[in-house]
LUMKOL-358600 format. One line per 4 residues: for each residue x, y, z of C-alpha. Coordinates in pm, 1 decimal, m for minus. Layout:
BEGIN
X:Y:Z  ...
end
This chain:
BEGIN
0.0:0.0:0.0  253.8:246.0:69.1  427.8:123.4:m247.0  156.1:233.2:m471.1
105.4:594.8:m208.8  496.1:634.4:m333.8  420.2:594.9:m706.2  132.9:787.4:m714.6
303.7:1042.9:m548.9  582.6:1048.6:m796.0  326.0:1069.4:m1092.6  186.8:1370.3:m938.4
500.0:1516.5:m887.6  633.5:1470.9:m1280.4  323.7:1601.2:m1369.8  317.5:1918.1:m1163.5
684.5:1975.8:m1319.8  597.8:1931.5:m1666.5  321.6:2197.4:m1645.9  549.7:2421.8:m1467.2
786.2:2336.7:m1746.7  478.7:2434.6:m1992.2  412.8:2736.0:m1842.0  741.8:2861.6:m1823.6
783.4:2803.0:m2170.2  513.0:2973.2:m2235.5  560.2:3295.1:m2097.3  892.9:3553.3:m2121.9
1131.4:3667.0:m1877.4  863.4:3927.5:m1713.4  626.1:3612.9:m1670.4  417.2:3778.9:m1966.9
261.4:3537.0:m2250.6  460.7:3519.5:m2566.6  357.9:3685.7:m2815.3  465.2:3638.7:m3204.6
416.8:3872.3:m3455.0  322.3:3717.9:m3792.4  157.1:3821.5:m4140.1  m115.3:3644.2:m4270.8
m231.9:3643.0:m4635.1  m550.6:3524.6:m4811.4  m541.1:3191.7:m5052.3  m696.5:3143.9:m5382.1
m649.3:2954.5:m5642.2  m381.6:3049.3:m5961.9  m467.1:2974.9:m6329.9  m99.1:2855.6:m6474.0
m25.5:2784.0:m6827.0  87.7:2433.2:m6835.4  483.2:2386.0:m6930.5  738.2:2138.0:m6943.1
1046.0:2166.6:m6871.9  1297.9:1905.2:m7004.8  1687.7:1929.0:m7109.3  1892.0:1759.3:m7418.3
2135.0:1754.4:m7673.9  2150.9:1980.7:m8006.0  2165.9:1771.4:m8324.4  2082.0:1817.7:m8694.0
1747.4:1708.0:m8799.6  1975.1:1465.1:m9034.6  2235.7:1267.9:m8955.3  2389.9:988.4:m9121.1
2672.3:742.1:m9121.5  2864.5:746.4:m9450.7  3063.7:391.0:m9548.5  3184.7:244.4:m9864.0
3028.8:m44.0:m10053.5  3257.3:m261.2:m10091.9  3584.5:m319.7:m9832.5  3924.5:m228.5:m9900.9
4234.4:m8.3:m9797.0  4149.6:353.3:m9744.9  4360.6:567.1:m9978.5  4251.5:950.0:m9900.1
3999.9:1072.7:m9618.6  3983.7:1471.3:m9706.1  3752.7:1617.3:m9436.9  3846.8:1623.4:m9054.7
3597.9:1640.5:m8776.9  3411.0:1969.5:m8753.6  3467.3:2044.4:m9102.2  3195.0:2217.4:m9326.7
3156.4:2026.6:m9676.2  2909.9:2091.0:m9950.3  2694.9:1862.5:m10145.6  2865.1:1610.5:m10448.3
3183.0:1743.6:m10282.8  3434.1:1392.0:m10255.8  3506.7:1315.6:m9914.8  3722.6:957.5:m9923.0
3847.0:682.8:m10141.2  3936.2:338.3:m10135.6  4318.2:210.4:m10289.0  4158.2:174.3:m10633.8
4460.4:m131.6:m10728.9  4217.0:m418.7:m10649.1  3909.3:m225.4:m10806.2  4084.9:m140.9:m11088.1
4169.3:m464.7:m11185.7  3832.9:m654.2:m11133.1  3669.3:m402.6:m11366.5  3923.7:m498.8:m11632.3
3898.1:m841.1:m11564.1  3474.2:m809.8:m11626.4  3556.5:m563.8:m11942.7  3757.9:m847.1:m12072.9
3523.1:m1124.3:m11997.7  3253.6:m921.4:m12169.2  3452.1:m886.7:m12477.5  3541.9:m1283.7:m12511.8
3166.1:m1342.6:m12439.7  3093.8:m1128.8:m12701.0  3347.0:m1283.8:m12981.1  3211.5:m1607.8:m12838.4
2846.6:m1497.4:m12942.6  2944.0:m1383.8:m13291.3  3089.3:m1672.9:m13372.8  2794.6:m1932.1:m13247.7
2580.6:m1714.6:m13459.5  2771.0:m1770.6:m13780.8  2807.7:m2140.9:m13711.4  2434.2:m2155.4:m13663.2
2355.3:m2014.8:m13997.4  2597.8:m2270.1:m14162.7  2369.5:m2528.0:m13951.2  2691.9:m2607.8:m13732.7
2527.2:m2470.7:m13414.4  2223.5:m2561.9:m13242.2  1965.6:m2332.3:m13143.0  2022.4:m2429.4:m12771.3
2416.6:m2358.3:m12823.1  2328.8:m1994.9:m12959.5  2071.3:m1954.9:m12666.3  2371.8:m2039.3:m12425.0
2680.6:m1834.7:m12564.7  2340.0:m1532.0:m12557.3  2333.6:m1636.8:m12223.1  2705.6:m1607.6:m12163.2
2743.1:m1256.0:m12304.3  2445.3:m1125.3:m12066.2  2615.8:m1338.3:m11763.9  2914.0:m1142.5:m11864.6
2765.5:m782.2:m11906.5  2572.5:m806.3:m11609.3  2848.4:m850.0:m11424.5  3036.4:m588.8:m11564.1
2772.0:m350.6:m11460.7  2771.6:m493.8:m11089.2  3194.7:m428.3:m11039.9  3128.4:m108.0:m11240.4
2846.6:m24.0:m10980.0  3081.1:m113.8:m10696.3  3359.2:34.2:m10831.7  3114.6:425.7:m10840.3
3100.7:331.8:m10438.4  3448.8:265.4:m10352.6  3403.6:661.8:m10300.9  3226.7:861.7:m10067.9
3088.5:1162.1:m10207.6  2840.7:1412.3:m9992.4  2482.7:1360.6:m10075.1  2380.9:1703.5:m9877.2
2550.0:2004.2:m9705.1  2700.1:1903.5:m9364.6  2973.5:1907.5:m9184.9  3153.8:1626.5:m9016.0
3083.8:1523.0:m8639.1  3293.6:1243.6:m8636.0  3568.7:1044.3:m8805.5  3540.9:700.6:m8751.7
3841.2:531.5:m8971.7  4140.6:653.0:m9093.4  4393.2:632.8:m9404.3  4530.1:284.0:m9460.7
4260.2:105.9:m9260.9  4149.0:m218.2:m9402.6  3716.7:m173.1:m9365.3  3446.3:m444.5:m9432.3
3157.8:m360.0:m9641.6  2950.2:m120.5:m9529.8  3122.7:m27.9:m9187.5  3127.6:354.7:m9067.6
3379.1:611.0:m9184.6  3237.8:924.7:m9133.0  2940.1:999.8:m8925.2  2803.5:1362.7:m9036.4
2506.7:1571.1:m8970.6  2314.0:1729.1:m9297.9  2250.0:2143.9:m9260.8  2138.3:2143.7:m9609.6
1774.1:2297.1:m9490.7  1734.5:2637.8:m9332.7  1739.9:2593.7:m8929.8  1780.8:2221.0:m9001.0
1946.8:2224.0:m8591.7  1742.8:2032.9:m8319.4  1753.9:1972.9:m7930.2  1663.7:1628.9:m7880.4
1500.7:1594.7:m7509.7  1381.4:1316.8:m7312.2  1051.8:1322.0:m7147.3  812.8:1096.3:m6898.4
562.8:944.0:m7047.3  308.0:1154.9:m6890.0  491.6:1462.7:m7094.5  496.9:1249.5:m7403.5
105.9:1216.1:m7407.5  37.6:1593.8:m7321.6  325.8:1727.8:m7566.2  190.6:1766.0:m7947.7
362.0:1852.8:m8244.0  349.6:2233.9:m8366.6  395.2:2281.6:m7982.7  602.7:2628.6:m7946.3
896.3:2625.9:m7695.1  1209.2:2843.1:m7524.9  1548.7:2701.2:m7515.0  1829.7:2763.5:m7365.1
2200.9:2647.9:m7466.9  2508.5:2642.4:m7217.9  2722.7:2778.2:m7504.9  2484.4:3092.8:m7550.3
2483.2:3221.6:m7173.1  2154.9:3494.6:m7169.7  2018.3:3404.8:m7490.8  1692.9:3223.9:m7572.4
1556.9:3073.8:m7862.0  1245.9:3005.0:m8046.4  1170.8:2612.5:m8107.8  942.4:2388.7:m8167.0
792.2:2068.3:m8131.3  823.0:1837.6:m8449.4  902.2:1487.1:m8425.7  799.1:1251.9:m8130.1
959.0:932.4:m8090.6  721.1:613.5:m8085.4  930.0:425.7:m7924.0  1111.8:430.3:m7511.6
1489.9:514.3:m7509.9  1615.1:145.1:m7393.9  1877.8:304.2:m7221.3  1737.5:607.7:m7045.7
1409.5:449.7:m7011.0  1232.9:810.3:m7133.4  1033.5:936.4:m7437.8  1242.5:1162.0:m7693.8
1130.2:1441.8:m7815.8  1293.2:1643.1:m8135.0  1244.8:2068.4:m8081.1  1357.9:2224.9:m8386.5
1564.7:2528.0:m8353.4  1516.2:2905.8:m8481.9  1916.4:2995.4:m8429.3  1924.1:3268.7:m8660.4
2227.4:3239.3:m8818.6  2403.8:3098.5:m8487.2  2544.8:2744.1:m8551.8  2597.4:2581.1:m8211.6
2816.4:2244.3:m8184.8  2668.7:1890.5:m8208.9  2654.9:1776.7:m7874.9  2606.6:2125.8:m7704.9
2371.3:2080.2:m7369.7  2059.6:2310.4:m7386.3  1742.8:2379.1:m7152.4  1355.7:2342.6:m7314.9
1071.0:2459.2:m7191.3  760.2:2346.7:m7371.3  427.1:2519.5:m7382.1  129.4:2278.1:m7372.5
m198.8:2323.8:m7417.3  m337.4:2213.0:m7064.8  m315.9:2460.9:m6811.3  m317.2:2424.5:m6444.1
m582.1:2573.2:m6206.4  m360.5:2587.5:m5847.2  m316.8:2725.2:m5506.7  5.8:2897.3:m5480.5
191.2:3006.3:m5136.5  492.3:3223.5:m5053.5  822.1:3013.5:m4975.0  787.4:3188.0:m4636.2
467.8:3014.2:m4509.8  624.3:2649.4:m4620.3  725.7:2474.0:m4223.1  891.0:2128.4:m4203.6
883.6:2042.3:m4633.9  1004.4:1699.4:m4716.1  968.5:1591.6:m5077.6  616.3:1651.4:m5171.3
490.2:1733.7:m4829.4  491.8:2012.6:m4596.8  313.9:2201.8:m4343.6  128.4:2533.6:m4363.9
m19.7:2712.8:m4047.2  m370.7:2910.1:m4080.8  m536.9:3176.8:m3778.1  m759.3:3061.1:m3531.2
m978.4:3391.5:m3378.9  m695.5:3658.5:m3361.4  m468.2:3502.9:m3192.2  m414.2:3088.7:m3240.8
m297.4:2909.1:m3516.7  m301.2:2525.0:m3611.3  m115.0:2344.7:m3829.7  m211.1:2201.7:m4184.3
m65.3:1955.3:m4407.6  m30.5:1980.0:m4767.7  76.9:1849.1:m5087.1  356.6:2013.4:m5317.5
286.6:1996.3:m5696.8  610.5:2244.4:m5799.6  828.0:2531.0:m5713.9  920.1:2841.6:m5958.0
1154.8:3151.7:m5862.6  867.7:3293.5:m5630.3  645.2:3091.5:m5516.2  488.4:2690.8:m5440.5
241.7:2494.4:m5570.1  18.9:2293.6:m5396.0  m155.5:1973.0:m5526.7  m499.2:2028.1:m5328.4
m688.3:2288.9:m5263.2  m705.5:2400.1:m4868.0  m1062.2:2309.7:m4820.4  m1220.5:2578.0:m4542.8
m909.1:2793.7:m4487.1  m931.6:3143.2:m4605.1  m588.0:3298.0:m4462.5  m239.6:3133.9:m4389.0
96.6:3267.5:m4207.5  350.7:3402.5:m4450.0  610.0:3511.5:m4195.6  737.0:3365.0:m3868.2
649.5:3014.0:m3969.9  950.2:2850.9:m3838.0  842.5:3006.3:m3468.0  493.0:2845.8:m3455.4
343.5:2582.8:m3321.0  m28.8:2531.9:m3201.7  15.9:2659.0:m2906.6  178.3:2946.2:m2946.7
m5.3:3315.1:m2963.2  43.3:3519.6:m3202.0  m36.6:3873.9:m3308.6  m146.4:3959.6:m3675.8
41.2:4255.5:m3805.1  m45.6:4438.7:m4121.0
end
C-alpha cells in the first residue's frame, strides 16, 4: 500500500513539473505570454499555363553514317571532324589497285563473251550450231555484261561523295585502314535545310502524351549564356529510349544564323496546351517540407494558429504549388512560420 502511495506520489509530482515546465515556456522573462508577430495572407487559387520543362542535346534534324560499298584499304579521307563540306563534294576513297583490276577483268570477260556470241551465230547459220548452243553463248554474253555492270556499280562506291550540305561530327576510320563492307567512316550531320538544328530531349511518359507537335517552346544552350531561342515541337519518338528508359522528343531550332556544336547541352521549356488551375503560397509560409509534403499554419480567432498539411505539386523563382486545394481555410501565415506551433499566440500585423 505504501508502495503504490509512493508511485502515485511520484506521478503527481512529474506532472506538476511538466506543467510548470509548460508554463514557463510559455511565458517571457517578465512572466508575460509570448507573443509572435506574424503576417497572414488570403489563398486562392492560380490559373498557370501548363509547361514542361525538359533538357537535351543539339543535333541536326539529319544525320547519317557514310561507309563504302565494298571493303578495301582507305587511300585518301579529305575532311576532318568539324569540317563544313558541300553537297557532291568527294570526301574519301578506297586504294583503287584491287578495283581497278576486277573491272578490267569483267571488261575483258565481256569482250570474249561477245566474240564467243558472234561466232555461235555464224556457225548456226551454216547449220553447225544448235539453237540451244546460240541460246547459251546469248546467255554467256548477258552473264558477262551483267556482271560488268555490278563491279562497275561497286567500283562508283568505292568513293564517298556528300549527298547534302554538312559538316563532319565524327571520323570514324582513318587512311590505310582495311574496312568491311559497309562499316562507318564518317558519321556527319546534314545542314542542307534552313534551321535544319534540333535539341533532342527526353521526357516521362506523362509529358509524351500531353506534348503535341506544332507545340512552341524556349530554349536555352550552355554555349549561348543569356540568350533564348524560339523552337518547336516536331518529331515525337514512338518508341522508349532502352537506355534512359524516357520518351524523346525532337524541338527544332530558330538559331538565326548561330550554328551551335553537335553535342552542345541546352534547356527546353515546352508550352502545352493544358493549363493548371492551383493554389500557390509564398516560400515563407512552407514549415517542415520533405519531398512533396509540408506544413502550412492558418489563424484561429486573432490570436491561435493550427497546423495544416499539404501536398507540393512544384516550385518556380517565387512561389509553391500545392496539389490540393485548402478546403475551409481562407488565410495562412507568410512570416514567422519557423516560430509556430499550435500553441503558441500570435499577433497579426499588417
Amino acid at each position: 500500500m505504501k508502495k503504490i502511495q509512493l508511485l502515485s506520489g511520484l506521478v503527481i509530482t512529474v506532472l506538476l513539473l511538466a506543467s510548470c515546465k509548460h508554463e514557463q515556456k510559455a511565458k517571457n522573462a517578465l512572466g508575460e505570454p509570448d507573443i509572435i508577430p506574424v503576417k497572414v495572407s488570403s489563398v486562392s487559387m492560380l490559373e498557370i499555363p501548363g509547361h514542361i520543362r525538359a533538357t537535351g542535346l543539339v543535333s541536326t534534324e539529319d544525320e547519317a553514317k557514310y561507309s563504302f560499298k565494298i571493303g578495301g584499304v582507305i587511300s585518301r579521307i579529305f575532311v576532318e571532324e568539324g569540317q563544313f563540306f558541300k553537297k557532291g563534294q568527294l570526301l574519301a576513297t578506297l586504294n583503287s589497285t584491287e578495283i581497278s583490276a576486277g573491272l578490267a577483268q569483267s571488261s575483258l570477260g565481256v569482250e570474249k563473251a561477245e566474240r564467243d556470241y558472234a561466232r555461235a551465230v555464224n556457225l548456226y547459220k551454216d547449220s553447225v550450231f544448235t539453237l540451244e548452243q546460240l541460246q547459251n553463248t546469248k546467255t554467256a554474253l548477258d552473264v558477262a555484261r551483267k556482271g560488268r555492270e555490278a563491279t562497275a556499280f561497286n567500283e562508283r562506291y568505292s568513293k564517298i561523295y556528300a549527298a547534302t550540305d554538312g559538316f563532319v561530327s565524327k571520323k570514324i576510320a582513318n587512311e590505310g585502314e582495311v574496312i568491311a563492307p559497309g562499316m562507318p567512316v564518317l558519321l556527319i550531320n546534314s545542314t542542307e535545310q534552313h534551321n535544319s538544328y534540333t535539341l533532342k530531349v527526353g521526357v516521362t511518359d506523362l509529358e509524351w502524351a500531353v506534348i503535341r507537335t506544332g507545340q512552341t517552346a524556349k530554349v536555352a544552350l550552355d554555349g549561348y549564356a543569356g540568350r533564348q531561342f524560339d523552337a518547336v515541337v516536331f518529331r515525337k519518338s514512338q518508341v522508349a529510349d532502352q537506355a534512359l528508359g524516357s520518351f524523346q522528343v525532337e524541338l527544332k531550332l530558330k538559331l538565326n544564323g548561330v550554328k551551335p556544336a553537335v553535342g552542345m547541352f541546352g534547356k527546353a521549356e515546352i508550352a502545352t496546351s493544358r493549363g493548371e488551375n492551383v493554389m500557390a503560397i509564398p516560400y515563407g509560409s512552407l514549415v517542415e517540407a520533405d519531398g512533396t509534403k509540408g506544413f502550412v499554419f492558418t489563424t484561429i480567432g486573432a490570436d491561435r494558429v493550427k497546423k495544416v498539411p499539404v501536398t507540393i505539386s512544384k516550385f518556380d523563382n517565387q512561389e509553391v504549388y500545392l496539389k490540393d486545394k485548402l478546403e475551409g481555410i481562407d488565410q495562412i501565415v507568410i512570416s514567422n512560420s519557423a516560430y509556430l506551433n499550435e500553441q503558441s499566440i500570435i499577433k497579426i500585423i499588417r
